[in-house]
N, C-alpha and C positions, 0 to 999 in steps of 0.2 A: 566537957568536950569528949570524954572518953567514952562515957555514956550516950552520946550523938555518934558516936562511929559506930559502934557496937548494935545500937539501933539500925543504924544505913543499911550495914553487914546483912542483917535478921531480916529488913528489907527487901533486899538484892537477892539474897536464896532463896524467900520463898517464894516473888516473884517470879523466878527463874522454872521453880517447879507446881504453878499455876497448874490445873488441869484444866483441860480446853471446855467441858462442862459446869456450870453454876455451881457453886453451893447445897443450891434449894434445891436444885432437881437431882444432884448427886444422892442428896438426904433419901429420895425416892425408892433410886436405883436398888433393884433384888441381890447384890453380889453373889447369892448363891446359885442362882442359872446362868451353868454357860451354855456356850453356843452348843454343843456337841447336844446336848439336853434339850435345847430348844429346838433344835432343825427335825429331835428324831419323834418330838411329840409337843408340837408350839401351840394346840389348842388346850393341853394340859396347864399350860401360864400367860389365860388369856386373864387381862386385867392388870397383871403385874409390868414394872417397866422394870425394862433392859439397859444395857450400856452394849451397844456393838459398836464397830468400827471396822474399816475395808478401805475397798477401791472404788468406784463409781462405773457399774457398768454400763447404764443406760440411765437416763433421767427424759419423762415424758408427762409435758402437761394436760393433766385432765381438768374436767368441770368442778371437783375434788379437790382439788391441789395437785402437787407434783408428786409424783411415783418417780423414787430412787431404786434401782437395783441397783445390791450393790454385794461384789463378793468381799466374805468375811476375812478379818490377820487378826492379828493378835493386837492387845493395844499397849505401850508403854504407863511408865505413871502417868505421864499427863494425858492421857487417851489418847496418842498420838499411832495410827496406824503403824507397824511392824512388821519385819518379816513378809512383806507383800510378794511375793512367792507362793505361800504356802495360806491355804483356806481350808475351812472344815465345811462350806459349803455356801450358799446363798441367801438374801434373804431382800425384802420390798419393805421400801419405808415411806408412809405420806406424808407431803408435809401438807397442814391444809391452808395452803395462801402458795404465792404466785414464785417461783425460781428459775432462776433466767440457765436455759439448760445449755448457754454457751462458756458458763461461771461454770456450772456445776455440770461436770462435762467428765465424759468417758478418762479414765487412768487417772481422776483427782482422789485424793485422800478425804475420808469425810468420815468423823465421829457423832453417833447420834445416841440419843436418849430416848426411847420411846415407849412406849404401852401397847403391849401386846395385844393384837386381836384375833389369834390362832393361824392358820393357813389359806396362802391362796392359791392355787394351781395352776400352773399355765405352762407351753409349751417354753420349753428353752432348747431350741436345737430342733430336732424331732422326738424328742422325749418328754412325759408332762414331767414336771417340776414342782412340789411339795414348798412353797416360800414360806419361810415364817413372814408376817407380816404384820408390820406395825404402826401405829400413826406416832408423829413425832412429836414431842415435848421439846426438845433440844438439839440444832443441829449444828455442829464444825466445820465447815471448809477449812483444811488447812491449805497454805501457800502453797505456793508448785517450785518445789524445789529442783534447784538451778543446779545443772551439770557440772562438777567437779573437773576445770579446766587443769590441766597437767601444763608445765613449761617442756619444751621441747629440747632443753641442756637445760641444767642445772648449774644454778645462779650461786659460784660460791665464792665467797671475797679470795679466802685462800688459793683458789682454782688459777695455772699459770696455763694456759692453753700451748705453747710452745714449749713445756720441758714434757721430754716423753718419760719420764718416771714417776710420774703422777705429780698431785697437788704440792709432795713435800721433796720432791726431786730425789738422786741417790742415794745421798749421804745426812738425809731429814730435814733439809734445808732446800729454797728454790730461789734463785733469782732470774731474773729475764738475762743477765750478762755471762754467768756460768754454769755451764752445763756439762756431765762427763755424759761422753760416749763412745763406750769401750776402753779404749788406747788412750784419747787424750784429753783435754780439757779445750772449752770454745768460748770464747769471747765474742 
């Protein structure tokens, strides 16, 4: 039995801490190119696969497959985008088969795997733009994480709304029957 829980346990952690990428295709991955290395010279690691991850700034289907741009963050251990503020620059990824670009859609989170094919260049703004550019082996959507609803008071068993010396009244104690205020005592 003890052995059965212990199991579960070993289970339950390291499910928890899954990376959003295979196995097989992690085996792949160059861990020694990062991003700052690849955006300043990406046809110097064409052939090798990357692990990046970002934001999704656009997604457009060609004859090809789908073209992801997407700006780069940082990735967690599970490759989970990071830090989504803050990018060391750009980059374009294919995928080669069909992505529905109302799923995979501007401000979504997306972890990819892919094999470098060096650069592509194209306007972004009125500037050309330097992409690294890759076709995909592996791609993540993650979920679209839900807004952090705040309560508008705070819910606390303790909390007596009618004694104005807070939760634990004057004297560290509250009742709804007695209350000092000032001079006297109120019932």
């Amino acid at each position: 039995m003890k052995r059965l829980l212990i199991f579960g346990m070993v289970l339950v952690f390291l499910s928890g801490c899954a990376h959003a990428i295979s196995r097989g295709v992690l085996k792949e991955v160059d861990r020694e190119i990062t991003f700052s290395a690849l955006i300043k010279a990406p046809n110097a690691y064409q052939g090798r696969v990357v692990l990046l991850g970002g934001i999704i700034v656009t997604t457009i289907n060609k004859q090809e497959g789908t073209l992801l741009e997407v700006y780069q963050t940082r990735l967690d251990r599970e490759g989970r985008p990071t830090n989504t503020d803050r990018s060391e620059g750009r980059f374009l990824a294919l995928y080669q088969g069909y992505l529905d670009s109302e799923i995979y859609s501007k401000g979504r989170k997306v972890t990819i795997a892919g094999t470098v094919q060096g650069e592509k260049v194209q306007l972004l703004g009125e500037i050309e733009y330097r992409y690294p550019y890759l076709i995909t082996k592996e791609i993540h959507l993650w979920e679209k994480e839900k807004p952090v609803q705040y309560e508008r008071y705070p819910r606390d068993l303790w909390y007596d709304p009618w004694d104005p010396w807070g939760p634990w009244g004057f004297w560290g104690w509250s009742s709804r029957r007695y209350h000092w205020y000032g001079h006297h005592w109120h019932h």
